[in-house]
C-alpha atoms as one frame of an Amber mdcrd trajectory, in Angstrom:
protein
 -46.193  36.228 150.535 -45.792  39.151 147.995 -42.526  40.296 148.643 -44.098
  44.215 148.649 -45.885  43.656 151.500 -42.781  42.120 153.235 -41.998  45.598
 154.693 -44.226  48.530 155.459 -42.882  51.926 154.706 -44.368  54.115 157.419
 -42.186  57.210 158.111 -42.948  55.491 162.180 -41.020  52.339 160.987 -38.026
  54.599 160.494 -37.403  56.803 163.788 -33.918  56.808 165.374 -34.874  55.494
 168.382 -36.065  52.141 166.882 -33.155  51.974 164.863 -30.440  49.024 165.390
 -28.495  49.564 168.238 -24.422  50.167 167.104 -21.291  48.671 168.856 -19.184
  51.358 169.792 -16.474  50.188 167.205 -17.947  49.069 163.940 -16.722  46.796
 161.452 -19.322  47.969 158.837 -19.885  51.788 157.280 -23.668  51.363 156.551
 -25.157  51.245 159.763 -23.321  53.714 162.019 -24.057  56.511 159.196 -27.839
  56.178 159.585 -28.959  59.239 161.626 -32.296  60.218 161.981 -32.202  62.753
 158.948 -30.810  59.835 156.897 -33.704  57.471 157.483 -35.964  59.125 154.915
 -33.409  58.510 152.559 -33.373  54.794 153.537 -36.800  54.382 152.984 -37.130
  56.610 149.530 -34.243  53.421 148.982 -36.187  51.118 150.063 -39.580  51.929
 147.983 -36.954  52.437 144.723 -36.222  48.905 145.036 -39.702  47.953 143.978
 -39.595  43.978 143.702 -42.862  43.829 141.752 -42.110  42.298 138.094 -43.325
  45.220 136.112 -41.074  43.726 133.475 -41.758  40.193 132.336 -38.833  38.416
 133.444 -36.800  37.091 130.729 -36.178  32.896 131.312 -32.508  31.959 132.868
 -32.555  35.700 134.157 -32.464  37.034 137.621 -35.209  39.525 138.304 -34.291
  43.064 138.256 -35.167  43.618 141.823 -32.045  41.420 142.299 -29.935  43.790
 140.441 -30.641  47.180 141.825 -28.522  48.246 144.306 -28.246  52.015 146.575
 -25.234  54.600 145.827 -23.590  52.357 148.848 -23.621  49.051 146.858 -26.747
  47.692 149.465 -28.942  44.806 147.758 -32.585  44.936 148.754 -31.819  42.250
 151.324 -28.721  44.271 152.741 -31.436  46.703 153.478 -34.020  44.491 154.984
 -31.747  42.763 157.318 -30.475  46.366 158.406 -33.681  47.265 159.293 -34.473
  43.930 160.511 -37.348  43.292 158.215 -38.056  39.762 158.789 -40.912  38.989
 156.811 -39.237  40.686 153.763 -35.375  38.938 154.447 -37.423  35.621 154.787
 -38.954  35.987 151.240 -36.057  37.246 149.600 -34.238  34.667 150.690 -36.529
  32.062 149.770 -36.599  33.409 145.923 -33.299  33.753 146.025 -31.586  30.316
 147.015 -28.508  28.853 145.348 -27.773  32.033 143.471 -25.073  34.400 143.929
 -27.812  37.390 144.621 -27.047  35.922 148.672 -23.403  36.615 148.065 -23.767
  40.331 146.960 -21.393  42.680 148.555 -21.714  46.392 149.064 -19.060  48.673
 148.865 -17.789  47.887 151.904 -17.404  44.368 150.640 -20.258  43.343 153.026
 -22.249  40.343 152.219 -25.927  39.978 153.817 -24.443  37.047 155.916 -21.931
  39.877 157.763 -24.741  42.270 157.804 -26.942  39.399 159.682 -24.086  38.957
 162.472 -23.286  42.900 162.776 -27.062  43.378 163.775 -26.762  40.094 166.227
 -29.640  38.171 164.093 -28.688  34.728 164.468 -31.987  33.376 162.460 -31.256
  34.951 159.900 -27.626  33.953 159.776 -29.680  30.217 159.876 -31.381  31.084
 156.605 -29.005  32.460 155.015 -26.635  29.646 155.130 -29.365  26.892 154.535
 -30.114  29.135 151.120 -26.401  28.717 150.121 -24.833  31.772 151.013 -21.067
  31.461 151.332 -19.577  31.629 154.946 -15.578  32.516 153.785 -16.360  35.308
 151.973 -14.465  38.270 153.727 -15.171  42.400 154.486 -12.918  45.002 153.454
 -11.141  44.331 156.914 -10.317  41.014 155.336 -12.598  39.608 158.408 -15.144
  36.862 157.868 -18.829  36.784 159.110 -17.071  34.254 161.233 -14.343  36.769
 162.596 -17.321  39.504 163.530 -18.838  37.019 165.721 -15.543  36.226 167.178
 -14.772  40.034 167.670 -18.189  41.078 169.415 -18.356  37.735 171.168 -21.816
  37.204 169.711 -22.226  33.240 170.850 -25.678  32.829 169.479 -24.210  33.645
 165.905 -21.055  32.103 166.334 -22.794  28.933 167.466 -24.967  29.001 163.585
 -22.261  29.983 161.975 -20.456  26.729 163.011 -23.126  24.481 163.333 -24.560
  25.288 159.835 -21.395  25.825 157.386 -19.736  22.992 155.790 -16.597  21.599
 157.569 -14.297  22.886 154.817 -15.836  26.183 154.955 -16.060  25.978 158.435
 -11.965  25.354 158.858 -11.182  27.744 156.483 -13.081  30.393 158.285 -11.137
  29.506 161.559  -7.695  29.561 159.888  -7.915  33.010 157.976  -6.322  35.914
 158.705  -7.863  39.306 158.275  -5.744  42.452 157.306  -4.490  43.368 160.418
  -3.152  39.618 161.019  -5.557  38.089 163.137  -7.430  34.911 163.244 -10.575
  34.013 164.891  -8.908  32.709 168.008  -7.010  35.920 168.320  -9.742  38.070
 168.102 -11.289  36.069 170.718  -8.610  36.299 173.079  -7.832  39.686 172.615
 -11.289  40.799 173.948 -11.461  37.737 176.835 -14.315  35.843 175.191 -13.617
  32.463 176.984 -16.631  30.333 175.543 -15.768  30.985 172.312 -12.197  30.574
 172.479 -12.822  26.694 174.010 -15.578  26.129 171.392 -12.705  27.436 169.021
 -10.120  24.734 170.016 -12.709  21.994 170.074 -14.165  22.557 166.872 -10.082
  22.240 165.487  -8.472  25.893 165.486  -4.897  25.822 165.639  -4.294  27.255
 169.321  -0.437  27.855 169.018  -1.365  29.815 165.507   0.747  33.152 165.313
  -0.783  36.742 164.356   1.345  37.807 161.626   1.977  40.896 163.213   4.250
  40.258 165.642   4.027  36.603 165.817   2.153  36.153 168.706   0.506  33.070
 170.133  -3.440  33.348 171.637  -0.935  32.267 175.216   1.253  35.619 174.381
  -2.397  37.783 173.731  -3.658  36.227 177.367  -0.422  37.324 178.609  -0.672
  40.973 177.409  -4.090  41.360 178.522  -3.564  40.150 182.138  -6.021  37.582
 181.639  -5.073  34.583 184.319  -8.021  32.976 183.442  -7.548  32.941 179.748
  -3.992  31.573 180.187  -5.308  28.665 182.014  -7.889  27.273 179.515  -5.347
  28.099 176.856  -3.235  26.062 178.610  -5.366  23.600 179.652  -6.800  23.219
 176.134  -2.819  22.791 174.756  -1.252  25.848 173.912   2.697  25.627 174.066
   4.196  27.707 176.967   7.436  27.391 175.180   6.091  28.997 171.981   8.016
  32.148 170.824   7.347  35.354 169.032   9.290  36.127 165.571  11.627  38.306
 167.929  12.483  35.484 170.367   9.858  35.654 173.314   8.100  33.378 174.997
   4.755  34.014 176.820   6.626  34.075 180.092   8.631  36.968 178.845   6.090
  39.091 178.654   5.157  38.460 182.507   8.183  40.807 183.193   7.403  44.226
 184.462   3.562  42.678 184.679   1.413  43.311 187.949   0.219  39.800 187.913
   2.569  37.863 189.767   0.130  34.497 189.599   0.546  34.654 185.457   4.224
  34.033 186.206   3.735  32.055 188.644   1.726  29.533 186.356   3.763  29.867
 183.674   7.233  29.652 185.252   7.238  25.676 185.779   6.182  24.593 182.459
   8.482  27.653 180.512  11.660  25.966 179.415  14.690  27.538 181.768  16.379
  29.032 178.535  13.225  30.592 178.484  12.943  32.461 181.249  15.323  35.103
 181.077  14.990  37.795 178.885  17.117  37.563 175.494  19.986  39.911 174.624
  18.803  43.224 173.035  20.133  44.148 169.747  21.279  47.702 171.120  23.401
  45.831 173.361  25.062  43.540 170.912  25.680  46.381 168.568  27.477  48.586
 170.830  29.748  44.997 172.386  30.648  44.646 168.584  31.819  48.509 168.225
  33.558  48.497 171.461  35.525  45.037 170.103  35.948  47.277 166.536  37.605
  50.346 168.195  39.781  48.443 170.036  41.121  46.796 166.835  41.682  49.999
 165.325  45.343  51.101 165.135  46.435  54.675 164.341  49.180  55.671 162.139
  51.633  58.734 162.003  54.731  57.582 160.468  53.478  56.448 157.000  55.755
  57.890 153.800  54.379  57.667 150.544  56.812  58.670 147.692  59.181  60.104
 150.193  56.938  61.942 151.941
């Protein structure tokens, strides 16, 4: 298929109301922005990035459709999978296989593989990977295509992105951190998604691993969000109840001053006893070790220095 007629540019194509629908949060800059006076732009983009050879194409070079990007660092195929072109993304991919064109990222540091799971397109996340597109590569949130999936719960994605990347790519994805200190299982747990966070486990994620933030445990995130259910399969699936946080806490600490009582509850017999009760503050120790200095202090009146 000529990769022209992958995509038709009608102004219809390019109304708001067809547009992708947006997460309320977004962990890209690209698609939120496009409002309905934008998409003219798009598509004035879109017919700029003619991928016709006008130019022979010089041997052991990429075409130049390949290297023409928009002012926001978008590839041709960032575009097309925004706009969920299939025919077109299918092509591209297809010319493009085993070459780092897959791995472009925009200026938000957006490959077309975080792009694909963004707009919940699962088959294309397929392609993609099958072309050689790398699965670790991370946004400017330092998440993963991996970590989106986790963080919108999308299952269908998460399930290709597992089933389809290689195991070292695969376990690398699971164990890294973005740049607010989570991993996949924490963003998981954080927003309840309990499928995922068993598939998680199963497929090897480490389910005592801390956030770096704080040093919490997924247990300690369950915890926080009142999620009974979530404690159980976390528990049930190995997580330490005896696990602390960098400051000293177990997950059973942070039952205290919680409304549910059946957290506790389930958490209390298998929480070591020291456990249970709430470490000393540090305000507290501080003002035992000034009372114990002011009581050493001794005053002095009678002191004569040359005479004096």
């Amino acid at each position: 298929m000529d990769l022209q007629r992958g995509v038709v540019f009608d102004d219809g194509d390019l109304k708001a109301d067809e547009s992708v629908p947006v997460p309320e949060e977004r962990l890209d800059s690209g698609l939120d922005s496009l409002k309905e006076e934008e998409y003219r732009e798009v598509a004035a983009e879109l017919r700029e990035l003619q991928l016709g050879e006008e130019n022979p194409q010089r041997p052991g070079e990429p075409p130049d459709w390949q290297n023409q990007v928009t002012e926001d660092g978008d590839t041709w195929l960032h575009l097309a999978i925004i706009h969920e072109a299939k025919d077109c993304i299918r092509t591209t991919i297809t010319q493009s296989r085993n070459t780092q064109f897959l791995n472009r990222q925009n200026h938000q540091r957006q490959s077309p593989l975080h792009l694909a799971v963004v707009t919940n397109q699962p088959d294309v996340c397929q392609q993609l990977l099958a072309a050689g597109c790398d699965p670790t590569l991370v946004d400017y949130n330092g998440d993963t295509p991996l970590h989106i999936a986790c963080y919108y719960g999308n299952l269908l994605c998460f399930c290709v992105l597992t089933q389809n990347s290689q195991s070292a790519d695969l376990k690398a994805a699971m164990a890294a951190y973005n740049y607010r200190g989570l991993n996949c299982l924490h963003l998981a747990s954080v927003h309840g998604f309990l499928s995922l966070v068993e598939n998680l486990v199963v497929l090897g994620a480490d389910v005592n691993a801390q956030e770096q933030c704080n040093g919490r445990s997924a247990l300690h995130l369950a915890v926080d969000q009142q999620n009974l259910s979530l404690v159980q399969l976390l528990l049930k699936n190995g997580a330490d109840p005896n696990h602390v946080t960098y400051g000293g806490h177990s997950a059973f600490h942070l039952t205290y001053g919680r409304q549910n009582v059946e957290i506790q509850k389930e958490l209390y017999p298998l929480t070591r006893a020291e456990l249970r009760e709430l470490p000393d503050s540090e305000s507290d120790d501080t003002e035992e070790e000034e009372e114990a200095e002011s009581e050493e202090e001794v005053c002095y009146d009678d002191i004569q220095w040359n005479r004096h």
